[in-house]
One Martini backbone bead per residue (centre of mass of N, CA, C, O) as a GRO file, in nm:
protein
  470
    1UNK     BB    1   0.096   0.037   0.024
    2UNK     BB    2   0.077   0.382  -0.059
    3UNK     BB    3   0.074   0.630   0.183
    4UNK     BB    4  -0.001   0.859  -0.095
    5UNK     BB    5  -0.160   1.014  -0.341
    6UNK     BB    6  -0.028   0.881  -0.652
    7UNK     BB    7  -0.303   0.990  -0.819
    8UNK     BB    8  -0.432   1.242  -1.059
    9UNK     BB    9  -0.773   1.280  -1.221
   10UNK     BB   10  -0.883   1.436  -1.432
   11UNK     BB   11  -1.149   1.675  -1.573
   12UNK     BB   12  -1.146   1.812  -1.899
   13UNK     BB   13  -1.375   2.123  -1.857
   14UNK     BB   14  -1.499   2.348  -1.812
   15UNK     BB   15  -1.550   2.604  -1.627
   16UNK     BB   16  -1.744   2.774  -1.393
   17UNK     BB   17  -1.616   3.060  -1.372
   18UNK     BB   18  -1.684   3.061  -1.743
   19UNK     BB   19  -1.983   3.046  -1.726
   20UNK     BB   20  -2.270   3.084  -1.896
   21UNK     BB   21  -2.647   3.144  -1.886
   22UNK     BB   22  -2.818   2.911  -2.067
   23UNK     BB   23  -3.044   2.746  -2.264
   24UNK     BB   24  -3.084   2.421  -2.100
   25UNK     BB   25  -2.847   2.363  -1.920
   26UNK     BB   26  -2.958   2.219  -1.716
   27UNK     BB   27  -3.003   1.981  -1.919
   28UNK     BB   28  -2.713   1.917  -1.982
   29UNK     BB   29  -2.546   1.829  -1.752
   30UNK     BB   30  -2.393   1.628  -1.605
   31UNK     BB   31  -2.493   1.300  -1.496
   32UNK     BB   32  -2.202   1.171  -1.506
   33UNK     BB   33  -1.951   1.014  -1.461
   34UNK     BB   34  -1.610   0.969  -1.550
   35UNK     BB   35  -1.576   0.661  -1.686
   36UNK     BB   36  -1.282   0.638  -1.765
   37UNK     BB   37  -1.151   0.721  -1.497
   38UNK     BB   38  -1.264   0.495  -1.351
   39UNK     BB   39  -1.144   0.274  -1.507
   40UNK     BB   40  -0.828   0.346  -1.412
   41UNK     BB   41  -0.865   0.380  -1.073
   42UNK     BB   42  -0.933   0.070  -1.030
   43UNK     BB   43  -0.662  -0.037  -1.143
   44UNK     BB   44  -0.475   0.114  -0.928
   45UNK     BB   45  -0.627   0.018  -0.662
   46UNK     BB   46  -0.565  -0.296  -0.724
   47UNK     BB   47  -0.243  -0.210  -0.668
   48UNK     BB   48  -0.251   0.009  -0.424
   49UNK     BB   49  -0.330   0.271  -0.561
   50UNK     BB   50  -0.360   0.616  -0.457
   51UNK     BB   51  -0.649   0.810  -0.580
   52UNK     BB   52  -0.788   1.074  -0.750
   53UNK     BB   53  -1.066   1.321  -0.817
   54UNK     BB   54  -1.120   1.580  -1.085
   55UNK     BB   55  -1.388   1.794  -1.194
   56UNK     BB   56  -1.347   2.129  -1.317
   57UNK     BB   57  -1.666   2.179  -1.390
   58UNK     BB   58  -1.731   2.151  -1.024
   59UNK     BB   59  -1.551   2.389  -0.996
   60UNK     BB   60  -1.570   2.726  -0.929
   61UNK     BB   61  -1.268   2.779  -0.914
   62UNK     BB   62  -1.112   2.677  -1.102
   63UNK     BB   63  -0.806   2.616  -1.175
   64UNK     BB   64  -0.731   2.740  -0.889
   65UNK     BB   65  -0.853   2.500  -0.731
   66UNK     BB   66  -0.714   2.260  -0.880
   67UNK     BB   67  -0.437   2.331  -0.779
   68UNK     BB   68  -0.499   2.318  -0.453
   69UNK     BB   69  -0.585   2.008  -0.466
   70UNK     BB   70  -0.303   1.922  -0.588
   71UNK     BB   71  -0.106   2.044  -0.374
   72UNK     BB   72  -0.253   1.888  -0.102
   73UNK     BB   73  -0.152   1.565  -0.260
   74UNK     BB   74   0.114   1.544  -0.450
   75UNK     BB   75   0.163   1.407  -0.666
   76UNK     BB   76   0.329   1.196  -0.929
   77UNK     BB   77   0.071   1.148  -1.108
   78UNK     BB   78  -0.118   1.320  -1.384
   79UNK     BB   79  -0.390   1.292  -1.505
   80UNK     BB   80  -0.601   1.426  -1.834
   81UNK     BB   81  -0.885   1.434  -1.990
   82UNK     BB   82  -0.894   1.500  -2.383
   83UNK     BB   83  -1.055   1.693  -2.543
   84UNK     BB   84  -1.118   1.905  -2.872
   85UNK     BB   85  -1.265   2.136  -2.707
   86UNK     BB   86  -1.054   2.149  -2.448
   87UNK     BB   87  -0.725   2.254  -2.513
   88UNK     BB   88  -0.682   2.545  -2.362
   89UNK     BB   89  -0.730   2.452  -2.106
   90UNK     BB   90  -0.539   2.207  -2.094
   91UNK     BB   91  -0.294   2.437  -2.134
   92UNK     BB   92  -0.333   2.603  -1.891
   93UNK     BB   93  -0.320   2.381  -1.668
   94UNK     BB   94  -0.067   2.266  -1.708
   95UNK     BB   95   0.084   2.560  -1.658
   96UNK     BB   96  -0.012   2.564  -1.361
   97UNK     BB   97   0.117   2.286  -1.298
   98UNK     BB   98   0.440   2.385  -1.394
   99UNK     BB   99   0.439   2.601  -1.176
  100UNK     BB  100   0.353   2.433  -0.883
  101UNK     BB  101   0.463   2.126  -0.939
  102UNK     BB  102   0.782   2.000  -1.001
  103UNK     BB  103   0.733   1.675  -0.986
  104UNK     BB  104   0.514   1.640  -1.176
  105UNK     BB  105   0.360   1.411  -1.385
  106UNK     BB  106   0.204   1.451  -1.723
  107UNK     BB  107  -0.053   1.263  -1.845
  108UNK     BB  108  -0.224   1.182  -2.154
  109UNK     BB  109  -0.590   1.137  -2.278
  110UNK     BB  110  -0.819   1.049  -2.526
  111UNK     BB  111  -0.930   1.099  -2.800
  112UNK     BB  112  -0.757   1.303  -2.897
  113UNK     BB  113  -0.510   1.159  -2.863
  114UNK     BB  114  -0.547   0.884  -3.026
  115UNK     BB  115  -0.541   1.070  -3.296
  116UNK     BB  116  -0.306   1.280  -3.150
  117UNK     BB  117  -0.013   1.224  -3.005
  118UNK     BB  118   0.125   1.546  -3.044
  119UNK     BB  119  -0.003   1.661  -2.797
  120UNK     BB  120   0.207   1.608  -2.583
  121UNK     BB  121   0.363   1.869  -2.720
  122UNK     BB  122   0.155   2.121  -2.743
  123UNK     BB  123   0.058   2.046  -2.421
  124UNK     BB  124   0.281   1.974  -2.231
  125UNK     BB  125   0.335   1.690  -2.193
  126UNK     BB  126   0.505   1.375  -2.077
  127UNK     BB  127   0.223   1.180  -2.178
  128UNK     BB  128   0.061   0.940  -2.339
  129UNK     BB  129  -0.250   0.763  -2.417
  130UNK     BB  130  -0.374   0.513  -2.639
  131UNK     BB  131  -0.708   0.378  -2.642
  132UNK     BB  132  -0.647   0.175  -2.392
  133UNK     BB  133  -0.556   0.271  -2.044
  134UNK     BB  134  -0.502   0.098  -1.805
  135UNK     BB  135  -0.229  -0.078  -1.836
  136UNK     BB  136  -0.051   0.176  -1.952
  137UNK     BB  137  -0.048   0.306  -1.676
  138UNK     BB  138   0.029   0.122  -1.472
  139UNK     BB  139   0.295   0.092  -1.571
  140UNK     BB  140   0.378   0.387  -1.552
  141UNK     BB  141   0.339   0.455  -1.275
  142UNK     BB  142   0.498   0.225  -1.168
  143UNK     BB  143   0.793   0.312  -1.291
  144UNK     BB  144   0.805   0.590  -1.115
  145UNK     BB  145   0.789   0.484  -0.844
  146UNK     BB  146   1.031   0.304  -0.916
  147UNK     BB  147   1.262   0.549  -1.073
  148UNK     BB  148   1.202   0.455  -1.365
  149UNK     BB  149   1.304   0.461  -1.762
  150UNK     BB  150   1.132   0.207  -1.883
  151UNK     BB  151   0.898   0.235  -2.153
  152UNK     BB  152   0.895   0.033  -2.424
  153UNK     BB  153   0.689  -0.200  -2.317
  154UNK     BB  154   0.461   0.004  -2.291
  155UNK     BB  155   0.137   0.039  -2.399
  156UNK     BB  156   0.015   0.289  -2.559
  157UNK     BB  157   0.283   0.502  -2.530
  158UNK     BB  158   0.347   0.824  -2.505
  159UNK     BB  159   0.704   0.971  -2.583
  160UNK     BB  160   0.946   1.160  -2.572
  161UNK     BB  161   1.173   1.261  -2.889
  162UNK     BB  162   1.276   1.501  -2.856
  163UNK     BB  163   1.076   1.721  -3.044
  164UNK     BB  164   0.904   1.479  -3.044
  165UNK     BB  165   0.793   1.118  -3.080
  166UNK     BB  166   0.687   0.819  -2.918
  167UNK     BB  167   0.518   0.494  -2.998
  168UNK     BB  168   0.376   0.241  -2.886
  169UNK     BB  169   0.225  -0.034  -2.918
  170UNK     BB  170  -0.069  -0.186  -2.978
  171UNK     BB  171  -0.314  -0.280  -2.708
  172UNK     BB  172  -0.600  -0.441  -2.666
  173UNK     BB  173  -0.881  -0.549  -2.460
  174UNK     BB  174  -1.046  -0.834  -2.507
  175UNK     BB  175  -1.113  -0.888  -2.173
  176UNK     BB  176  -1.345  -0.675  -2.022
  177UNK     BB  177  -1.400  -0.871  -1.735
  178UNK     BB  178  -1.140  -0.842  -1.616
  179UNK     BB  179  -1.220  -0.552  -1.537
  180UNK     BB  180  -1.297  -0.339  -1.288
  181UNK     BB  181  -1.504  -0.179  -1.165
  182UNK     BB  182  -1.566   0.117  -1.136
  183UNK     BB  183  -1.474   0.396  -0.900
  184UNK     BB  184  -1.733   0.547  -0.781
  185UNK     BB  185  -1.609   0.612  -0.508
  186UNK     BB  186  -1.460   0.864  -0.621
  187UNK     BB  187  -1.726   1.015  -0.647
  188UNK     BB  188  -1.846   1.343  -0.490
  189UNK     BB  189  -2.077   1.388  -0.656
  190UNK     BB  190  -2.407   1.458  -0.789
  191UNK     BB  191  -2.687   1.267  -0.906
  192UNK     BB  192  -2.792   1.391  -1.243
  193UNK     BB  193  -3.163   1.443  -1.399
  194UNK     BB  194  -3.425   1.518  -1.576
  195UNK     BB  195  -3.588   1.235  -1.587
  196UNK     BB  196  -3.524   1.160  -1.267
  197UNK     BB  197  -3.565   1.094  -0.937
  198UNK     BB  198  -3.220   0.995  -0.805
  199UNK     BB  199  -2.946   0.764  -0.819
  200UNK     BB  200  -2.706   0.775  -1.096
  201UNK     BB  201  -2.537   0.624  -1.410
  202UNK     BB  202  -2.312   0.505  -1.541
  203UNK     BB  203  -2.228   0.254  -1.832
  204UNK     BB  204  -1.999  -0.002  -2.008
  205UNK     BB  205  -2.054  -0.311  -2.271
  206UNK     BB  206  -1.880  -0.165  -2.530
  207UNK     BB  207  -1.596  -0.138  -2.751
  208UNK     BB  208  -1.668   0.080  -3.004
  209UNK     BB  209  -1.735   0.029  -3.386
  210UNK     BB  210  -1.844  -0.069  -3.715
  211UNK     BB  211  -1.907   0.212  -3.818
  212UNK     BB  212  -1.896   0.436  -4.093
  213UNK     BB  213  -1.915   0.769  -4.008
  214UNK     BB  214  -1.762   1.034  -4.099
  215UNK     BB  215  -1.809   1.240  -3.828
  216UNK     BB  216  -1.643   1.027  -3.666
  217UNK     BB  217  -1.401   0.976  -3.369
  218UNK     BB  218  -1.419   0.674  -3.262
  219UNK     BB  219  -1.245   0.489  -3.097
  220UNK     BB  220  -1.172   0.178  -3.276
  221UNK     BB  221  -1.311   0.223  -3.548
  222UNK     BB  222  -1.419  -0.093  -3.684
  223UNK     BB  223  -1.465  -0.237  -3.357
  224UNK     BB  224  -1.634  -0.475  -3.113
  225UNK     BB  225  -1.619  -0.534  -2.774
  226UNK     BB  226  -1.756  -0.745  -2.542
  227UNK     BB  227  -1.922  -0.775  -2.264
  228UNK     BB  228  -2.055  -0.991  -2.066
  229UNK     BB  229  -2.369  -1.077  -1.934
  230UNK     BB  230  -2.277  -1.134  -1.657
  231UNK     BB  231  -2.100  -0.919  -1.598
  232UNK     BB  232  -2.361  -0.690  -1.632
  233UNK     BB  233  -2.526  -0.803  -1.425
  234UNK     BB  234  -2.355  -0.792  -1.176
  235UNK     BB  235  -2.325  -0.479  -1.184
  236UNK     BB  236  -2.638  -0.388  -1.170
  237UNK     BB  237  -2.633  -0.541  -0.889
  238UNK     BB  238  -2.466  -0.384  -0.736
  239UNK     BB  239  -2.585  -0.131  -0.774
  240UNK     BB  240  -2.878  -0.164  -0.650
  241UNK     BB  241  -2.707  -0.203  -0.356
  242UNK     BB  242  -2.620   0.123  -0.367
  243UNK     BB  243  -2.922   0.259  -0.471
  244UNK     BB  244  -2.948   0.301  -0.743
  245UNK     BB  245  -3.204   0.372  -1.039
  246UNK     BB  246  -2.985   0.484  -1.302
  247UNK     BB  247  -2.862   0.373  -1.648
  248UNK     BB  248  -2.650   0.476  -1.850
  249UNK     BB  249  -2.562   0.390  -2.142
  250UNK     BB  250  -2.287   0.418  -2.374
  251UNK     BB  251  -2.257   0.319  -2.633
  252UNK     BB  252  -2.293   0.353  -2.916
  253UNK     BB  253  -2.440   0.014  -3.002
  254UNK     BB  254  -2.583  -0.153  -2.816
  255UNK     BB  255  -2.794  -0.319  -3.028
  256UNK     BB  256  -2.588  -0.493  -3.238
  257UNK     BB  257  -2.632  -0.766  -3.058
  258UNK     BB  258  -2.938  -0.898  -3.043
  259UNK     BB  259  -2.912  -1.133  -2.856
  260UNK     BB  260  -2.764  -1.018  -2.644
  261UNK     BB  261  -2.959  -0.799  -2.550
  262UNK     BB  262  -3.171  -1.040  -2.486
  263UNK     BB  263  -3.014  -1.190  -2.269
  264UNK     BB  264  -3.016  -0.942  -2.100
  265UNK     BB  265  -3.333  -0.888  -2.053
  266UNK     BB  266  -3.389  -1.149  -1.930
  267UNK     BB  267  -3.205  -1.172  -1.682
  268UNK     BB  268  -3.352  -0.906  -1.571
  269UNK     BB  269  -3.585  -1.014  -1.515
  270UNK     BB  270  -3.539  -1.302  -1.352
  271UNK     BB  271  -3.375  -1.067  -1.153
  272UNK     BB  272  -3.556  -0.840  -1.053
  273UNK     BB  273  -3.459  -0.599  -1.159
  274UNK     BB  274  -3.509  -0.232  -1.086
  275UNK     BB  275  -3.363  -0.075  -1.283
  276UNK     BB  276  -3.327   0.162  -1.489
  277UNK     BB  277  -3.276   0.274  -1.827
  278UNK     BB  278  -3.033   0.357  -2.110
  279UNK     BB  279  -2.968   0.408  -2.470
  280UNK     BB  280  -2.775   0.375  -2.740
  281UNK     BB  281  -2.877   0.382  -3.081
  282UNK     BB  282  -2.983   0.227  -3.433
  283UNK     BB  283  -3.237   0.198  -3.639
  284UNK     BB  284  -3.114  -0.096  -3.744
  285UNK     BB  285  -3.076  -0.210  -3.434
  286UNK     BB  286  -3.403  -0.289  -3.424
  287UNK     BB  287  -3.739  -0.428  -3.307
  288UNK     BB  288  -4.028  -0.489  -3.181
  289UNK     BB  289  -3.972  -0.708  -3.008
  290UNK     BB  290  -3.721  -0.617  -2.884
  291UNK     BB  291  -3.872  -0.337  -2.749
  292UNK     BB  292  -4.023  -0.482  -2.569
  293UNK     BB  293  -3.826  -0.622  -2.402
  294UNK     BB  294  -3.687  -0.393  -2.302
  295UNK     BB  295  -3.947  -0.252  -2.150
  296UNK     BB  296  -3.943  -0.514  -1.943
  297UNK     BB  297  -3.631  -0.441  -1.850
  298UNK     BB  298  -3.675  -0.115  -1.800
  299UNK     BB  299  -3.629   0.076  -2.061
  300UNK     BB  300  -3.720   0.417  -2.131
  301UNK     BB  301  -3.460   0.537  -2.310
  302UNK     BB  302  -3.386   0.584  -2.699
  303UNK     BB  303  -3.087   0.727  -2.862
  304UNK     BB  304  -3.069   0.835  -3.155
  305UNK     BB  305  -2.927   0.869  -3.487
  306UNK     BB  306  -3.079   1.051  -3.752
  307UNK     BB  307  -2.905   1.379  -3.825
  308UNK     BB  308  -3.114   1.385  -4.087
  309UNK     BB  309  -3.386   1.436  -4.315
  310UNK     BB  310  -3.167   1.347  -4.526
  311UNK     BB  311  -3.091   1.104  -4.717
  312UNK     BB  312  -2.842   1.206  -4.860
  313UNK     BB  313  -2.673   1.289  -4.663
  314UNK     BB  314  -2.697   1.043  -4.483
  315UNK     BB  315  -2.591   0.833  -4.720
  316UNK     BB  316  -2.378   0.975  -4.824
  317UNK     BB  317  -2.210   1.175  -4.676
  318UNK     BB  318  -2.247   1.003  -4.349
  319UNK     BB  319  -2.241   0.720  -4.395
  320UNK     BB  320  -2.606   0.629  -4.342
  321UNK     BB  321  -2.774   0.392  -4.413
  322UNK     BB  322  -3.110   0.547  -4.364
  323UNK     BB  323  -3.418   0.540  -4.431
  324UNK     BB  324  -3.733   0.761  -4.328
  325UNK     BB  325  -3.924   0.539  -4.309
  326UNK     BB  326  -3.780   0.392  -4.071
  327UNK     BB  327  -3.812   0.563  -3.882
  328UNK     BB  328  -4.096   0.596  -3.857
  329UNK     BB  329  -4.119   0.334  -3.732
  330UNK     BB  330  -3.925   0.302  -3.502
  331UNK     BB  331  -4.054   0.542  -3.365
  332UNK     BB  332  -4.355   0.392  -3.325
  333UNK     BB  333  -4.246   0.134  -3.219
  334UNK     BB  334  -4.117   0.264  -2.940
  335UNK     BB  335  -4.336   0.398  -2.815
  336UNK     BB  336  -4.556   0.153  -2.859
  337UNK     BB  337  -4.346   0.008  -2.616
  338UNK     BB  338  -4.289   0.241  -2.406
  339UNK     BB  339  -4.075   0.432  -2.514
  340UNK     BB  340  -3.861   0.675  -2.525
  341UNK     BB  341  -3.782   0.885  -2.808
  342UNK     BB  342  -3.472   1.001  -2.939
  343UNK     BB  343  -3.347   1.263  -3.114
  344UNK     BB  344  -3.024   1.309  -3.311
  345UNK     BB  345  -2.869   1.607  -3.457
  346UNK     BB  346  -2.686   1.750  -3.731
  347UNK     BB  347  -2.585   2.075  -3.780
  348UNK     BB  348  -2.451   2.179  -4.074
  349UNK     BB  349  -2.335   2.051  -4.320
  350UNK     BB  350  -2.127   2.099  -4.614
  351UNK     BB  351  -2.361   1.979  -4.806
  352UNK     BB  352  -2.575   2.142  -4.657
  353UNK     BB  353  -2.859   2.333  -4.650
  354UNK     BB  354  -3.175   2.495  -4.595
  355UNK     BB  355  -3.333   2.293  -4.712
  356UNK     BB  356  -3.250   2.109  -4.496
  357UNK     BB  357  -3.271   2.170  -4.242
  358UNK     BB  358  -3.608   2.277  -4.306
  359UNK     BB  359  -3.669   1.933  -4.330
  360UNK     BB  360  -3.595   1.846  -4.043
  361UNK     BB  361  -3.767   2.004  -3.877
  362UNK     BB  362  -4.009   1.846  -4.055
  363UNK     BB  363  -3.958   1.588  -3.937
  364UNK     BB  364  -3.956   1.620  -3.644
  365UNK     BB  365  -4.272   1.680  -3.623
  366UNK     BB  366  -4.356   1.371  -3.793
  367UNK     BB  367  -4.227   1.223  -3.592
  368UNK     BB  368  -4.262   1.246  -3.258
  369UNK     BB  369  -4.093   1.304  -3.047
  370UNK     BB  370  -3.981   1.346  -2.719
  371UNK     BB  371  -3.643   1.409  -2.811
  372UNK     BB  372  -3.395   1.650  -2.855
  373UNK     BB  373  -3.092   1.710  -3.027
  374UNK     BB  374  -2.837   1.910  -3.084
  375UNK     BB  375  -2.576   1.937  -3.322
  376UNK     BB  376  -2.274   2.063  -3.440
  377UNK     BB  377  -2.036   2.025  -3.692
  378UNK     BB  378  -1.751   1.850  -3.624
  379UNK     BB  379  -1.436   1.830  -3.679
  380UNK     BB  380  -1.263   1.545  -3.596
  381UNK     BB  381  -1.058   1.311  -3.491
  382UNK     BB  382  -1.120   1.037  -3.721
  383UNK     BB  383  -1.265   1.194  -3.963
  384UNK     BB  384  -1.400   1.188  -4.285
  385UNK     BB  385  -1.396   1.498  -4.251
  386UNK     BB  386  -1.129   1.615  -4.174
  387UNK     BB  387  -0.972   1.521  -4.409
  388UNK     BB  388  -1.121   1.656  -4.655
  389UNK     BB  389  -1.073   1.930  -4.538
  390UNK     BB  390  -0.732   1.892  -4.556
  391UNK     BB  391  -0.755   1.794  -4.884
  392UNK     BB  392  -0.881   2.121  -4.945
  393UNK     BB  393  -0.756   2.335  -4.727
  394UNK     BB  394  -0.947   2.439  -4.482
  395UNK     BB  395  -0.757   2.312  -4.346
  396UNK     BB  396  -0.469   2.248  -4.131
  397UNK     BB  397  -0.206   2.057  -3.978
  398UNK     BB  398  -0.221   2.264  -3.729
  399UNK     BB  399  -0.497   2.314  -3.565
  400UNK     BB  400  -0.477   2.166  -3.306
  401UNK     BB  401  -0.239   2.408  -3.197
  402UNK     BB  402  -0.425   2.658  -3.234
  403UNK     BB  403  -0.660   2.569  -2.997
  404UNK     BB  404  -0.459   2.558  -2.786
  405UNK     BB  405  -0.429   2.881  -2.851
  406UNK     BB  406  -0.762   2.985  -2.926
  407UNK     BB  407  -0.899   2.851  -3.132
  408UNK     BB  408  -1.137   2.740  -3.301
  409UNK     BB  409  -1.290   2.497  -3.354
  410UNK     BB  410  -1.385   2.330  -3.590
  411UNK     BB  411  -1.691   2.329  -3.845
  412UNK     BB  412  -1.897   2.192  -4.080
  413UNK     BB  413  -1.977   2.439  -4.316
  414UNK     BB  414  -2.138   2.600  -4.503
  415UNK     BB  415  -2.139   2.850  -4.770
  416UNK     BB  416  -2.454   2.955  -4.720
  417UNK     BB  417  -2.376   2.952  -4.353
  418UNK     BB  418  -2.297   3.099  -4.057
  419UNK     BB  419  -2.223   3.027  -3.774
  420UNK     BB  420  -2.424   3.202  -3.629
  421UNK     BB  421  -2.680   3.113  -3.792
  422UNK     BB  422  -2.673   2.857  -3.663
  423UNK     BB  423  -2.685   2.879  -3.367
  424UNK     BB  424  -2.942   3.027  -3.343
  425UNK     BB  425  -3.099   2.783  -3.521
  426UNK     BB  426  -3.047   2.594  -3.290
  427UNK     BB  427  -3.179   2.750  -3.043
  428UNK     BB  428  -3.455   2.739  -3.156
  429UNK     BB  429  -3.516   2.471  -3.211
  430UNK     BB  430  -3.506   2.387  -2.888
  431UNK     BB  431  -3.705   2.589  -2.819
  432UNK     BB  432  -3.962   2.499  -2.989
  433UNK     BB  433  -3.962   2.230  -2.862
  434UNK     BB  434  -3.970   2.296  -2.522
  435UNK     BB  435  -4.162   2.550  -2.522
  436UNK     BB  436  -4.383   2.364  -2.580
  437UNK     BB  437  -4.678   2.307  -2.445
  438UNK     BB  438  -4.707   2.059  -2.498
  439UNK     BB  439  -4.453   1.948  -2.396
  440UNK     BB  440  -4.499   2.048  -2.114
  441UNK     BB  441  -4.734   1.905  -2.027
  442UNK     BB  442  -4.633   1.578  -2.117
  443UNK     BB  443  -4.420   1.566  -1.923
  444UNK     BB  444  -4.524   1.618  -1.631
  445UNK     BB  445  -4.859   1.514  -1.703
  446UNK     BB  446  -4.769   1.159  -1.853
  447UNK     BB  447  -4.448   1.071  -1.792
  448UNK     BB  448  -4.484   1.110  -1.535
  449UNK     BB  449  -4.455   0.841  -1.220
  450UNK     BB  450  -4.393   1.053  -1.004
  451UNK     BB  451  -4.363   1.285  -0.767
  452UNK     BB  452  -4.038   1.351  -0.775
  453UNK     BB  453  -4.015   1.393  -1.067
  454UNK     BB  454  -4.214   1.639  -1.106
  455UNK     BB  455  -4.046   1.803  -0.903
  456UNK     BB  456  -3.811   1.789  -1.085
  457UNK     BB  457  -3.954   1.906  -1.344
  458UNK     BB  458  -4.042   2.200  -1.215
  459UNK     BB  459  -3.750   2.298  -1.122
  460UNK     BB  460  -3.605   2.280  -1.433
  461UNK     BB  461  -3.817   2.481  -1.542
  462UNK     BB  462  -3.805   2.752  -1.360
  463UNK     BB  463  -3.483   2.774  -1.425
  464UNK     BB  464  -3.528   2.811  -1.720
  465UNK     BB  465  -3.736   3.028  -1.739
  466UNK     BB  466  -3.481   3.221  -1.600
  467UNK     BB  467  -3.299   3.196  -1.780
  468UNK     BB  468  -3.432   3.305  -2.071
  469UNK     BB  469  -3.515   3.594  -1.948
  470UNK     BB  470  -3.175   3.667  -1.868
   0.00000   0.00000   0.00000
């Protein structure tokens, strides 16, 4: 047992002391802990590394706060988990940590770095994790604290090599069951919900998509390993024994595997098993008896990715080839099994134009979705829309140590509209939706099936309505 908290794993988000109040954050808000790092923390754990967790977003004080956290428990190494959104957060965060504590390493992860590993150099990391990141970093916690510098065997670590980087083998965990769950007892936050009142967490049942959707840059894509369905069940019931009540499924597509599936809601029947949950997964990759099993064995929602009204857009550019029809038919079919079915939509695509967002719009209405969600199209790394964008030379291939320097993130954006009219028109769509008297009506006195729900769901319209007011 090591003696003191030797690793801080960092959450870089956005800093709570620059968030300006807009409408439906509310709404948006981190609802469950960051699961990566909880599964970093369990397998360090487990060899009786002592570790912490600080998450960027929920410190009032953003990194100055973040920093008296650091130098109060002095870690020999901080992991840093970076999205290509906050680049320039986690630029300034390091530079703060290597202000203050001279002798902590730190280590970089996550989606940006996976697809980038040169970001080690332009974030002035000392090392980078590619991949599946559990056991790269344990080999590497562990040779630190044990003043080695062989680091050549560490799988998936990226080392600085002079101005440059090296990259070491690539190794991915085929048995997902080996690792232990979540360190969940480390997230020290309030587990919060806009759709039901408990206690709340998320779950992931398997790593990767086999889908080659273009603007996606989902780490391992093309590959997809599934933990076994006693694993899932096992964690379920823990869950349950620990008092939550609800699980957010995080799989990019959890039933693309239709028996594992039906094999998993079976035994959730079978177990009486009380979790209610939620998964995201493709309109292709459900049917009425699944849905209905799925609804029997507690699963409330279901959000799909839509992307767009447009079937050109979506089958030819975004390659997800999925008629509208069939659209049409799964979101009627979900309803009718008794799930609330969201449409996720990602808002102008390069080849978009206004005729298609205003029919995607005019779609949306046709679906009768329960929930609607709204994104930009972000040009992200490890994607087929971000490759032709640099083919093209509409950015450079130094694009992001330019937004680590405080550059906007690159968008997808068409000719014919400019980024301020797409943000504006993205947030009248969720405004003229969500603050639709009828949605506002069945949201409250329809969908929610208890007290204390229902308390909750008028409590964040109350917030989000003084929100919208100022």
């Amino acid at each position: 047992m090591y003696s003191k908290q030797e690793v801080t794993l960092i959450c870089a988000s956005e800093d709570s002391s620059k968030k300006r109040s807009s409408l439906l954050r509310t709404l948006r808000e981190r609802t469950c802990p960051p699961l990566g790092l909880l599964y970093l923390a369990a397998v360090l754990e487990k060899e009786k590394i002592k570790v912490g967790i600080i998450d960027l977003a929920r410190l009032k004080g953003g990194i100055r706060q973040a920093i008296q956290a650091i130098r109060s428990s002095n870690p020999s190494v901080i992991g840093i988990y970076v999205t290509s959104f906050e680049l320039s957060l986690v630029k300034r965060l390091i530079s703060e940590i290597r202000n203050n504590l001279k002798g902590s390493r730190i280590v970089i992860g996550g989606p940006h770095v996976n697809y980038c590993p040169d970001s080690v150099v332009y974030l002035n990391a000392d090392f980078g994790i590619i991949s599946d990141g559990e056991y790269g970093l344990l080999g590497l916690v562990k040779e630190l604290l044990n003043n080695g510098s062989n680091f050549m065997d560490i799988p998936n670590l990226i080392t600085r090599s002079g101005n440059g980087i090296r990259v070491n083998g690539l190794k991915m965990i085929e048995d997902l069951d080996s690792l232990p769950f979540p360190a969940r007892h480390l997230w020290p936050y309030r587990f919060y919900s806009p759709l039901i009142a408990g206690k709340i967490t998320s779950a992931v049942t398997s790593r990767g998509c086999v889908f080659q959707c273009s603007f996606c840059g989902v780490p391992n894509k093309g590959t997809l390993r599934a933990r076994s369905v006693a694993s899932v069940i096992e964690e379920f019931g823990y869950l349950q024994k620990q008092g939550f009540n609800y699980v957010e499924l995080l799989d990019d597509t959890f039933t693309y595997d239709r028996n594992r599936v039906k094999l998993f809601c079976e035994t959730l029947i079978e177990k009486r098993n009380d979790l209610k949950w939620t998964c995201l997964t493709r309109i292709d990759c459900v049917d009425k008896e699944l849905l209905r099993l799925m609804n029997l064995a507690k699963c409330t929602h279901i959000k799909y990715g839509i992307e767009t009204g447009s079937e050109f857009i979506r089958n030819k550019i975004m390659k997800k080839p999925i008629a509208n029809v069939q659209i049409e038919n799964v979101i009627r079919e979900t309803k009718g099994a008794g799930i609330f079915a969201e449409g996720c939509f990602m808002l102008a695509e390069r080849e978009e134009s206004l005729k298609d967002i205003r029919f995607t719009v005019e779609f949306i209405k046709k679906l009768k979705l329960d929930y609607i969600d709204f994104h930009l199209t972000w040009l992200v790394p490890g994607s087929e829309i971000l490759k032709k964008a640099l083919t093209e030379q509409r950015i450079t291939s130094d694009v992001w140590e330019k937004v680590a320097d405080g550059k906007q993130v690159p968008f997808s954006t068409p000719d014919t509209v400019t980024l301020p009219e797409i943000i504006a028109l993205r947030k009248k769509i969720m405004r003229d939706f969500y603050f639709n008297p009828v949605f506002l009506f069945k949201e409250i006195f329809t969908r929610t099936k208890d007290f204390p729900s229902a308390i909750n769901k008028i409590m964040i319209l109350l917030n989000v309505l003084n929100l919208h007011r100022r």
